[in-house]
C-alpha positions as CSV (number, residue, x, y, z in Angstrom):
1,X,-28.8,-55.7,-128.0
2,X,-28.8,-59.6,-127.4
3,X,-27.3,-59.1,-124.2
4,X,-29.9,-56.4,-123.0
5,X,-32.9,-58.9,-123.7
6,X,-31.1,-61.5,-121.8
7,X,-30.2,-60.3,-119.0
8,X,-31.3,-60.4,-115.0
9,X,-34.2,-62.4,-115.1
10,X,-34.9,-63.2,-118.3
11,X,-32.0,-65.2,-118.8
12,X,-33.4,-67.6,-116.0
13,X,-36.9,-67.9,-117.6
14,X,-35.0,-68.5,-121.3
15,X,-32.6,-71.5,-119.1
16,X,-35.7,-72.7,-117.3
17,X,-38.2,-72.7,-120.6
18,X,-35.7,-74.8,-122.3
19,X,-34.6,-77.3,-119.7
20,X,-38.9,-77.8,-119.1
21,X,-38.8,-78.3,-123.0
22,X,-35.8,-80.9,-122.5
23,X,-37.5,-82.5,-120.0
24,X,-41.0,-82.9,-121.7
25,X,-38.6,-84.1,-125.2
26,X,-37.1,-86.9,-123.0
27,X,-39.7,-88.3,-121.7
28,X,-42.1,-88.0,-125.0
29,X,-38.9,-90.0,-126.4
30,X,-38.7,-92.4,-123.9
31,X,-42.7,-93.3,-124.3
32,X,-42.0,-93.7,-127.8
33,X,-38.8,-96.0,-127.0
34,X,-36.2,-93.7,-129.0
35,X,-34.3,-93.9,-126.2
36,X,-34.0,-97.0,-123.3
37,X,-36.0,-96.1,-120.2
38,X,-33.7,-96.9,-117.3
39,X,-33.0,-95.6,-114.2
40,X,-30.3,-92.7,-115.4
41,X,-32.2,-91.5,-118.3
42,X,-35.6,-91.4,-115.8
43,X,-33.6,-89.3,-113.2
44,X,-32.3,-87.0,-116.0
45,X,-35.8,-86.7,-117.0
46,X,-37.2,-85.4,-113.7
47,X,-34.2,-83.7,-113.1
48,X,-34.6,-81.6,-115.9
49,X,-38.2,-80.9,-115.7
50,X,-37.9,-80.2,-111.6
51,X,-34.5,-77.8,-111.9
52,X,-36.1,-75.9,-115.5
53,X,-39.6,-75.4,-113.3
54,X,-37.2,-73.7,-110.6
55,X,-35.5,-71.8,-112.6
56,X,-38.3,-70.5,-114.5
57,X,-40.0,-69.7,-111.2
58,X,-37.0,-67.8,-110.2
59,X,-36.3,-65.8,-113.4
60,X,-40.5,-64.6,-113.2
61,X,-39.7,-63.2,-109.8
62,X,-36.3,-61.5,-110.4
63,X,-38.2,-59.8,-114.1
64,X,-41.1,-58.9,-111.6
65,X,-38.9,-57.0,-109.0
66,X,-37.3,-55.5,-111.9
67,X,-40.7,-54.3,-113.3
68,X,-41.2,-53.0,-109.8
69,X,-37.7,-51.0,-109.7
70,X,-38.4,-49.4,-112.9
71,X,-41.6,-47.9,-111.6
């Protein structure tokens, strides 16, 4: 059942909601110094946010040509 619900696209909007969500926990920690902001931990930051945005971007157009298969 699990691997019906996550599969095809929705498996890259799941990836891509959660590596936004990593990103946006980073940061939030490095503004509250829980973590040293340096150069790494800045890159890892953007990193996340940039590749989870993609990804998300690319899981909502591979469940919309799906939804358009079904049809």
């Amino acid at each position: 059942m699990l691997r019906n619900l996550l599969s095809g696209g929705r498996r890259f909007l799941v990836i891509g909601g959660f590596l936004v969500t990593l990103g946006m926990v980073l940061a939030f920690a490095m503004i509250l110094e829980y973590i040293p902001t340096t150069f790494v931990t800045a890159f890892l930051t953007y990193g996340a946010s940039v590749a989870g945005l993609l990804t998300g971007v690319a899981g909502a157009a591979l469940v919309s040509a799906e939804s358009r298969q079904d049809r």
